[in-house]
C-alpha positions as a Python dict, from the first residue, in 0.01 Angstrom:
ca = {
    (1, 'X'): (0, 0, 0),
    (2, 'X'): (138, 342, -107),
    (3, 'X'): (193, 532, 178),
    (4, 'X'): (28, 878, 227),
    (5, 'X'): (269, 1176, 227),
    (6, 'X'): (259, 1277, 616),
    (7, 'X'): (524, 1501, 700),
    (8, 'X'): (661, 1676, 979),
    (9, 'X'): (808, 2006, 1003),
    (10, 'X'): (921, 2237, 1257),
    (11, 'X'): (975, 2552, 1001),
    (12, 'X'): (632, 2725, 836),
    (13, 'X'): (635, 2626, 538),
    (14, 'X'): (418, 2831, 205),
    (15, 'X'): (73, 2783, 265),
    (16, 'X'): (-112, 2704, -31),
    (17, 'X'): (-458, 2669, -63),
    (18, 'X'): (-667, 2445, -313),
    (19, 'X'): (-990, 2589, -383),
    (20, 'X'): (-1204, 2431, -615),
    (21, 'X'): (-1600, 2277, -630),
    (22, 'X'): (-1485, 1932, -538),
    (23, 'X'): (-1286, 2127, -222),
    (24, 'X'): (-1594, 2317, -141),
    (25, 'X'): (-1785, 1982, -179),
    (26, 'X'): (-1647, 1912, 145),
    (27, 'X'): (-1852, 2083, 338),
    (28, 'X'): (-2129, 2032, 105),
    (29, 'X'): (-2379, 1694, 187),
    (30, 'X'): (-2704, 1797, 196),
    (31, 'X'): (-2958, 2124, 96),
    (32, 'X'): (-3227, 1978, 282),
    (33, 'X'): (-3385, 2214, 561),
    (34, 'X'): (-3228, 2562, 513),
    (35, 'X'): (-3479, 2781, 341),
    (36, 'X'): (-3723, 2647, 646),
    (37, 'X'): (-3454, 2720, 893),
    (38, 'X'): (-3445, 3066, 750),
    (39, 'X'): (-3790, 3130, 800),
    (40, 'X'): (-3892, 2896, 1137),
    (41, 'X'): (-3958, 3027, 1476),
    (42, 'X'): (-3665, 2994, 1751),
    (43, 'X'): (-3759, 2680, 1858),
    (44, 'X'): (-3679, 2543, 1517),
    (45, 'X'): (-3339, 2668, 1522),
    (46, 'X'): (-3207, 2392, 1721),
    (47, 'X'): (-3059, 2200, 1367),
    (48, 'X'): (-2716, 2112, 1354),
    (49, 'X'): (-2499, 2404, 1261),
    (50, 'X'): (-2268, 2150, 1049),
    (51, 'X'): (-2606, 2035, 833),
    (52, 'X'): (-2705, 2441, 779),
    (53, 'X'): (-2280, 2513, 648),
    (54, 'X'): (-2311, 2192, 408),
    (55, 'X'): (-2696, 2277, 307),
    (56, 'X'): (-2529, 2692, 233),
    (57, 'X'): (-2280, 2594, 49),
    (58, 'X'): (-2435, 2284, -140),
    (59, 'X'): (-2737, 2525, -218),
    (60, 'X'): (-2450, 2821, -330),
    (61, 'X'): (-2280, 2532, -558),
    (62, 'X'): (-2626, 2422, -734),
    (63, 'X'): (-2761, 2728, -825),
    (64, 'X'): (-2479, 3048, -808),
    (65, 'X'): (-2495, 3331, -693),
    (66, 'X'): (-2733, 3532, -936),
    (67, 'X'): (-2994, 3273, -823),
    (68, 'X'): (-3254, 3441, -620),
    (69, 'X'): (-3292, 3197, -324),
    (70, 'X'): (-2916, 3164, -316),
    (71, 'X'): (-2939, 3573, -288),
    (72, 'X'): (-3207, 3554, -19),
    (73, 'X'): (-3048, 3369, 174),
    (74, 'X'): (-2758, 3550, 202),
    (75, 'X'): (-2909, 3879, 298),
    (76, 'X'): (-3163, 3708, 537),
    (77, 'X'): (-2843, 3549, 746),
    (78, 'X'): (-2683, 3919, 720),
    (79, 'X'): (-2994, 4036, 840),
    (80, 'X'): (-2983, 3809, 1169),
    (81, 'X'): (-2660, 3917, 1224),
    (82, 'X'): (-2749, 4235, 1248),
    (83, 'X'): (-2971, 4224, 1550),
    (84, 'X'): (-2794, 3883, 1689),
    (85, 'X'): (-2461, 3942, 1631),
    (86, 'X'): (-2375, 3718, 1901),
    (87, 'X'): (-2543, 3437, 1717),
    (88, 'X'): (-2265, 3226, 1606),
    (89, 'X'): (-2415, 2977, 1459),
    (90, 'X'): (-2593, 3190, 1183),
    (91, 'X'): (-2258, 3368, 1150),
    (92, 'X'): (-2064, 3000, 1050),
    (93, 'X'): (-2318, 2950, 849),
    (94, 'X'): (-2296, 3276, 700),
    (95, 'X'): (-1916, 3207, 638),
    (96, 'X'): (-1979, 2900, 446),
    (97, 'X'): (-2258, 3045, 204),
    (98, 'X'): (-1986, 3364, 122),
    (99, 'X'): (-1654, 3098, 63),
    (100, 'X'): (-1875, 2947, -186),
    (101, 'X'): (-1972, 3215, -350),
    (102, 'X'): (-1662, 3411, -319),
    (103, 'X'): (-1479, 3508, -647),
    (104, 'X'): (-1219, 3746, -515),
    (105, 'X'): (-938, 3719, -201),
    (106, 'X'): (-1134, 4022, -62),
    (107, 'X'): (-1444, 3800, -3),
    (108, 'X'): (-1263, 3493, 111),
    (109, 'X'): (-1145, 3719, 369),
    (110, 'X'): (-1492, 3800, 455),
    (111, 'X'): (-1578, 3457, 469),
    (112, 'X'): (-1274, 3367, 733),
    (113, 'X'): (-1330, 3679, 972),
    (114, 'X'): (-1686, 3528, 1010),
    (115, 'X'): (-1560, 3204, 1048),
    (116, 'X'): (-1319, 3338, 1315),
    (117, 'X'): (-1533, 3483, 1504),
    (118, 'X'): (-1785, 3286, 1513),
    (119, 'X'): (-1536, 3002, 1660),
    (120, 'X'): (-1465, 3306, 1926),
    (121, 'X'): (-1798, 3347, 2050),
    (122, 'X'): (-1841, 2943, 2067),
    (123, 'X'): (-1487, 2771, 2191),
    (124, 'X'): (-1598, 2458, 2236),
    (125, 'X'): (-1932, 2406, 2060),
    (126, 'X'): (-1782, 2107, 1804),
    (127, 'X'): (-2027, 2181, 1518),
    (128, 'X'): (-1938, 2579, 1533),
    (129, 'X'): (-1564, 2506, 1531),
    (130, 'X'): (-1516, 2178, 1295),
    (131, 'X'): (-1758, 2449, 1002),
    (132, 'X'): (-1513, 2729, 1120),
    (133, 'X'): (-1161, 2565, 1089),
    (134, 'X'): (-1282, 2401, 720),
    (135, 'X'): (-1388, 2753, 636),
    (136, 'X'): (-1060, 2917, 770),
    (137, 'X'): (-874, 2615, 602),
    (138, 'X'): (-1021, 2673, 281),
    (139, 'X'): (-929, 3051, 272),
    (140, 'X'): (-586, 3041, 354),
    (141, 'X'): (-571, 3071, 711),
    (142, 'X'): (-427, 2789, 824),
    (143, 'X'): (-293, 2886, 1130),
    (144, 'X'): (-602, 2987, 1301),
    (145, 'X'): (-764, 2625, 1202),
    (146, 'X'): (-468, 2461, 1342),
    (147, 'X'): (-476, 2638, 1647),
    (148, 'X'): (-890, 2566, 1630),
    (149, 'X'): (-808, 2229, 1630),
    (150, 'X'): (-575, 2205, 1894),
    (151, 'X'): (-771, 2346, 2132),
    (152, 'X'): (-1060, 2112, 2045),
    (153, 'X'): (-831, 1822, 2210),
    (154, 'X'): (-906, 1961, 2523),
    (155, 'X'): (-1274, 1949, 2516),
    (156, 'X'): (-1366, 1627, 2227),
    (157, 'X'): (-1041, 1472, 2128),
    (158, 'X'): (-1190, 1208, 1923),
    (159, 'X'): (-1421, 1502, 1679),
    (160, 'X'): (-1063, 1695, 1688),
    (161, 'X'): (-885, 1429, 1518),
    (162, 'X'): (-1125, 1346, 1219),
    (163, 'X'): (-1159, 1757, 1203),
    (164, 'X'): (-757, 1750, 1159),
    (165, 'X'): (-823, 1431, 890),
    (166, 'X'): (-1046, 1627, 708),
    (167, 'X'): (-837, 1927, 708),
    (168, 'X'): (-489, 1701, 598),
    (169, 'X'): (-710, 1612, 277),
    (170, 'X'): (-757, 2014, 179),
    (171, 'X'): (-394, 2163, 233),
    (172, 'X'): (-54, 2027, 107),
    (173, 'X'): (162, 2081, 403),
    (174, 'X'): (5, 2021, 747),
    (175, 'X'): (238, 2116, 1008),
    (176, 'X'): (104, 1835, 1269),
    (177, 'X'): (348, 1911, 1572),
    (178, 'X'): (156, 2236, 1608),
    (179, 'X'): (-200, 2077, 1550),
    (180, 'X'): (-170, 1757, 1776),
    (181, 'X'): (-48, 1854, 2115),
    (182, 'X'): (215, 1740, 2281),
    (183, 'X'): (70, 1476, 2523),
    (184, 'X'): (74, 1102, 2445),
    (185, 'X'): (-341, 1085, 2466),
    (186, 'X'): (-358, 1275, 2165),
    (187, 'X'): (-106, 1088, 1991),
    (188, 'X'): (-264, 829, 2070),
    (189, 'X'): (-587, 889, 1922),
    (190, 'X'): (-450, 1033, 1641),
    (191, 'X'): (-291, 709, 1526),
    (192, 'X'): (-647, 574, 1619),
    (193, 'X'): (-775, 773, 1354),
    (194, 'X'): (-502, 669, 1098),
    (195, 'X'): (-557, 342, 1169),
    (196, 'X'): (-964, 385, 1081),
    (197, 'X'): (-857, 596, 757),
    (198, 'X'): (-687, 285, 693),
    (199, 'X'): (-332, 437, 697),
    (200, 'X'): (-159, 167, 910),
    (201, 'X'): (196, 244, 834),
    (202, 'X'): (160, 607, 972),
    (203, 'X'): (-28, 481, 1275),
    (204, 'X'): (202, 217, 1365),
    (205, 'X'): (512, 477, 1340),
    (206, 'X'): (270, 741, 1569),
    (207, 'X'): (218, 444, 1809),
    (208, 'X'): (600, 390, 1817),
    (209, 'X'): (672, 734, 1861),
    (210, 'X'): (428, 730, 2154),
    (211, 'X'): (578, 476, 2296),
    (212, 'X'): (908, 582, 2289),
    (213, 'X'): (867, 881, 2420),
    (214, 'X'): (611, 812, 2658),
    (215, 'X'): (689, 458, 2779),
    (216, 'X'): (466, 459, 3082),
    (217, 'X'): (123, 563, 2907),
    (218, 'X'): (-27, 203, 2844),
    (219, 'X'): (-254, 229, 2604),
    (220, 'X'): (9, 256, 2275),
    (221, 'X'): (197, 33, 2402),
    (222, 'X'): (-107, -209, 2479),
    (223, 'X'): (-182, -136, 2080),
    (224, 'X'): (184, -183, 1977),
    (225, 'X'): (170, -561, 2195),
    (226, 'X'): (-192, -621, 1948),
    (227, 'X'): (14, -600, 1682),
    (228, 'X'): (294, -776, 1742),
    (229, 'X'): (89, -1041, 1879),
    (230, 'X'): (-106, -1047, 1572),
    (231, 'X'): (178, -1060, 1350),
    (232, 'X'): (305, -1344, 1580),
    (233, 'X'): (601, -1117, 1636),
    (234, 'X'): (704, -1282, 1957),
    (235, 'X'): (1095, -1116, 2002),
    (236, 'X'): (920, -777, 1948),
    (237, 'X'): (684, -896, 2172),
    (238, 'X'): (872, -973, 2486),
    (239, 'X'): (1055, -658, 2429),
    (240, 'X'): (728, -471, 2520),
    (241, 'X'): (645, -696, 2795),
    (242, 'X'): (944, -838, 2971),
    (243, 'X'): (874, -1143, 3173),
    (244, 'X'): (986, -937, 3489),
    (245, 'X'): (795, -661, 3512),
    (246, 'X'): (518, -571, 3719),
    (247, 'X'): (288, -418, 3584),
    (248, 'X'): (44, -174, 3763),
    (249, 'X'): (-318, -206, 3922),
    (250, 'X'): (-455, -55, 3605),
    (251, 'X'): (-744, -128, 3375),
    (252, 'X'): (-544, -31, 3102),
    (253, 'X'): (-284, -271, 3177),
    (254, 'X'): (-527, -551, 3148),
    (255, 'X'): (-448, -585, 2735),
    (256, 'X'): (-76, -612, 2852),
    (257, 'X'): (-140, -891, 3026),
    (258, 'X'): (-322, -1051, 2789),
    (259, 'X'): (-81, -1049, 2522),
    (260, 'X'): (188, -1142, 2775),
    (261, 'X'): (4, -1459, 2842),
    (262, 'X'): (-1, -1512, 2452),
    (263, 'X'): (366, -1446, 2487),
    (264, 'X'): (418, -1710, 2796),
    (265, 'X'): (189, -1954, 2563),
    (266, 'X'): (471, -1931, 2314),
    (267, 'X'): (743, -1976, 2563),
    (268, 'X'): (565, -2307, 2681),
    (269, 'X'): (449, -2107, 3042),
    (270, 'X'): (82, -2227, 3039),
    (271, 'X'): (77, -2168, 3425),
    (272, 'X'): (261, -1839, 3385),
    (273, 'X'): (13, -1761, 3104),
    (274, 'X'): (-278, -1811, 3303),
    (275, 'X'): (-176, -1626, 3596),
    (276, 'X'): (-146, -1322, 3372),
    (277, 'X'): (-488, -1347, 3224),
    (278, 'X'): (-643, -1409, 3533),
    (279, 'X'): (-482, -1093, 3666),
    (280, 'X'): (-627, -928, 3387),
    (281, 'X'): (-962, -1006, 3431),
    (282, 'X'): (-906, -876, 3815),
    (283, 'X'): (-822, -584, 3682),
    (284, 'X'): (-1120, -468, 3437),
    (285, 'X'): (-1395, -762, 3341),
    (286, 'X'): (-1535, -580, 2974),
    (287, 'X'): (-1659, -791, 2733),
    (288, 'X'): (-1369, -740, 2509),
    (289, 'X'): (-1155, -851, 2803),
    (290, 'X'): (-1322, -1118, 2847),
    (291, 'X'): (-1327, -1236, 2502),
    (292, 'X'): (-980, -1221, 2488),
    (293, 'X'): (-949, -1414, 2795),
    (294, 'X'): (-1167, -1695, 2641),
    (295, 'X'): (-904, -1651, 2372),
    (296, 'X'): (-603, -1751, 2613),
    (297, 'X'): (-804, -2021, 2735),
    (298, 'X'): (-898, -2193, 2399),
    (299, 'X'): (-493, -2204, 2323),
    (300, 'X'): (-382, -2371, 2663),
    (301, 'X'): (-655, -2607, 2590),
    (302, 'X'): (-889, -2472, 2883),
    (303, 'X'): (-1207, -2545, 2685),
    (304, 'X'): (-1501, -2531, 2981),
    (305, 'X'): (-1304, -2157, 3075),
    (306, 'X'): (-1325, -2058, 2738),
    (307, 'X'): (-1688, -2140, 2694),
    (308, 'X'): (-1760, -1941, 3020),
    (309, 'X'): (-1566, -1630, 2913),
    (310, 'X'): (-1706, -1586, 2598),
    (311, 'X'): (-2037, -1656, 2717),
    (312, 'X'): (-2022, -1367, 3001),
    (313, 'X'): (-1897, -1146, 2728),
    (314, 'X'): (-2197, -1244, 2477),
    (315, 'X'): (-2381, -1153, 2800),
    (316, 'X'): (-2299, -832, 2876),
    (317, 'X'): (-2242, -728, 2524),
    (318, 'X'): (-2541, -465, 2363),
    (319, 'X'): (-2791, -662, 2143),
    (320, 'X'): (-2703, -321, 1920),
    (321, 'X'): (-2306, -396, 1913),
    (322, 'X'): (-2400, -714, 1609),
    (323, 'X'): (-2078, -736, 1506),
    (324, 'X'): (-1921, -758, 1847),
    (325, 'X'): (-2201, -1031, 1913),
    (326, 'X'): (-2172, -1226, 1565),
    (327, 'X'): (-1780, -1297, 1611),
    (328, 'X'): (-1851, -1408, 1998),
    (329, 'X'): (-2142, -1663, 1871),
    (330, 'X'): (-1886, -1783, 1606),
    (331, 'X'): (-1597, -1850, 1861),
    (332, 'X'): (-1874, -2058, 2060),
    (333, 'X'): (-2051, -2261, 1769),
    (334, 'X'): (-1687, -2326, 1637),
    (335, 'X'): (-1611, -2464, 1970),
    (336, 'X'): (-1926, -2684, 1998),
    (337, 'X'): (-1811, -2814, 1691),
    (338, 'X'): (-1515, -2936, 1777),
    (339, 'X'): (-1552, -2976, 2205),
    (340, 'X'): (-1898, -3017, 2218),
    (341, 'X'): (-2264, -3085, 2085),
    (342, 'X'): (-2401, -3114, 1769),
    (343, 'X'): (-2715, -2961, 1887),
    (344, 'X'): (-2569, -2679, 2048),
    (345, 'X'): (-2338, -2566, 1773),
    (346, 'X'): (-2636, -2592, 1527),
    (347, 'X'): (-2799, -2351, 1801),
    (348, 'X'): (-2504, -2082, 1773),
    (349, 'X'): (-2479, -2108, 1358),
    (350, 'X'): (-2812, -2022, 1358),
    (351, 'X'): (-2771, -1719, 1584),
    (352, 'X'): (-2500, -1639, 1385),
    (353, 'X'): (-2725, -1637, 1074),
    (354, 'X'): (-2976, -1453, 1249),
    (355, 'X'): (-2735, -1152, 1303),
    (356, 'X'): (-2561, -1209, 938),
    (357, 'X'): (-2806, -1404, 689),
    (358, 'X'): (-2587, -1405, 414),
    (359, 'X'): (-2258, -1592, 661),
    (360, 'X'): (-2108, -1818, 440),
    (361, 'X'): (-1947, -2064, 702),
    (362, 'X'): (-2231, -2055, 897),
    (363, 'X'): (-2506, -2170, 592),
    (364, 'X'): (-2272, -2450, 541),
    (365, 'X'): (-2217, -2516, 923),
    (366, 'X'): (-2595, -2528, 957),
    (367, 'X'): (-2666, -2709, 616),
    (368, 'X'): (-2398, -3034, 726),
    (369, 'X'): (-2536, -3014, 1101),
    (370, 'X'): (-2926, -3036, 959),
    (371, 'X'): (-2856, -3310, 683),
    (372, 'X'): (-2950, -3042, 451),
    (373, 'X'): (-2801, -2961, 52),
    (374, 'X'): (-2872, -2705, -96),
}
């Protein structure tokens, strides 16, 4: 896989700015619900600021700006400024509608002092600031979405880190040592958000970096274990986890010992192994705990403990978390299969095809249990 360009730099370098329709797009998903915002009563003016930006804009893009509605709007959102002019969501929106229809620097200026201050009047309203910073991104003014951004760590670090995705996609150079700050939570869930865009590479090397320079915060180093584990790299393994050390009285520590177990399991320590995962579910009992527990268990051999782990975690997991719920049924009708009744793996496969109808393995676990062909 071709790895994005990510760079760091510690010097400013030229801003450029793209600005096209498929930039603008961005912010543009839906037109549905602004001309009746314009025109409803206060209570109705409760919609999501982020759905009124993307309806400006998307409504700006359509039509242009010689079309009447598009000009309506535009003087009807002046006009509320006018006697609300603390009102920052109209003024964000306001922001949006003139960066689409701006045609000269003097108006994309317009449309980031709006943007500014509407991000001033709300600090840490998410939808105010994530319309703001795109708007401020897409005029030029990259330091003031940066800075947008970095303060939104401190208040919704997960919204601040697709924000700062979403920005990376519209500018060339992103200067991420001033965006991300400089504590190993949000470099942590940074490289969570890498890892969902799908850019591995770059999340494993923020993960590292984490690590290394924060060797006590557990988390990245309970993700950098997963993956060694996964990748069955056992010498990088036990240099995360040395045999030795003691690890603290700390939910987050639970993973650790987890894969350290896997790790003893590999060094022929089943006894080590399970004192490690039993430690770990002293330490913080969640279903996904728990599942990997029944995990440990399954390898050493331990097949009534496995059964009863995975079944506490099927237990306490949310009828609404399927997926969650469809690989726990699957670890239990596999084991039935092998360790234990017919009639009770038939049982799980059909759960399983409950939650997933179209489950290949388990229409043909199902088919071979019933004496069925299709």
């Amino acid at each position: 896989m071709e790895k994005p360009d990510l760079r760091l730099v510690t010097e400013r370098p030229p801003r450029r700015l793209v600005v096209a329709p498929l930039v603008l797009g961005a912010l543009a998903l839906g037109a549905a619900g602004l001309g009746t915002w314009l025109g409803a009563d206060e209570a109705r003016r409760t919609i999501e600021v982020t759905e009124l930006a993307e309806a400006a804009v998307q409504l700006a893009l359509e039509r242009g700006s010689e079309d009447r509605q598009v000009r309506e709007t535009l003087i009807d959102l002046r006009r509320t400024l006018g006697w609300r002019p603390l009102e920052s969501r109209t003024r964000v929106v306001y922001a949006s509608l003139i960066l689409a229809l701006s045609t000269r620097v003097e108006e994309m200026r317009l449309a980031g002092f709006h943007a500014g201050r509407a991000a001033q009047l709300s600090p840490v309203t998410v939808s105010v600031v994530r319309a703001a910073t795109l708007v401020l991104a897409h005029t030029g003014q990259l330091d003031d979405a940066v800075a947008l951004v970095r303060h939104m760590f401190d208040y919704d670090a997960r919204r601040a880190v697709a924000l700062l995705a979403q920005v990376q996609a519209l500018v060339l150079v992103l200067p991420l040592d001033e965006a991300i700050p400089q504590r190993a939570e949000a470099w942590t869930v940074w490289a969570e958000q890498l890892s969902r865009d799908g850019r591995n590479e770059e999340a494993d090397g923020w993960l590292e970096r984490t690590h290394e320079r924060w060797p006590e915060h557990l988390p990245a180093r309970a993700r950098l274990a997963q993956r060694a584990f996964q990748e069955r790299d056992w010498t990088s393994l036990a240099a995360l986890l040395p045999g030795d050390e003691s690890l603290p009285a700390d939910p987050a520590a639970a993973q650790l010992l987890i894969w350290r177990a896997h790790l003893r399991v590999s060094q022929q320590d089943a006894s080590g192994a399970r004192a490690d995962v039993e430690a770990a579910l002293g330490l913080w009992e969640s279903p996904g705990i728990r599942t990997l527990a029944g995990d440990l268990f399954e390898t050493i051999g331990d097949v009534p403990r496995a059964r009863q782990e995975w079944n506490r975690a099927l237990h306490r997991t949310p009828t609404g978390q399927t997926g969650a719920r469809r690989r726990l049924l699957r670890r239990l009708a596999r084991l039935e299969d092998t360790h234990g009744r017919a009639a009770a793996a038939l049982r799980l496969w059909n759960a399983v095809l409950e939650l997933d109808p179209e489950h290949a393995e388990a229409r043909r676990r199902v088919d071979d249990l019933a004496g069925f062909r299709r």
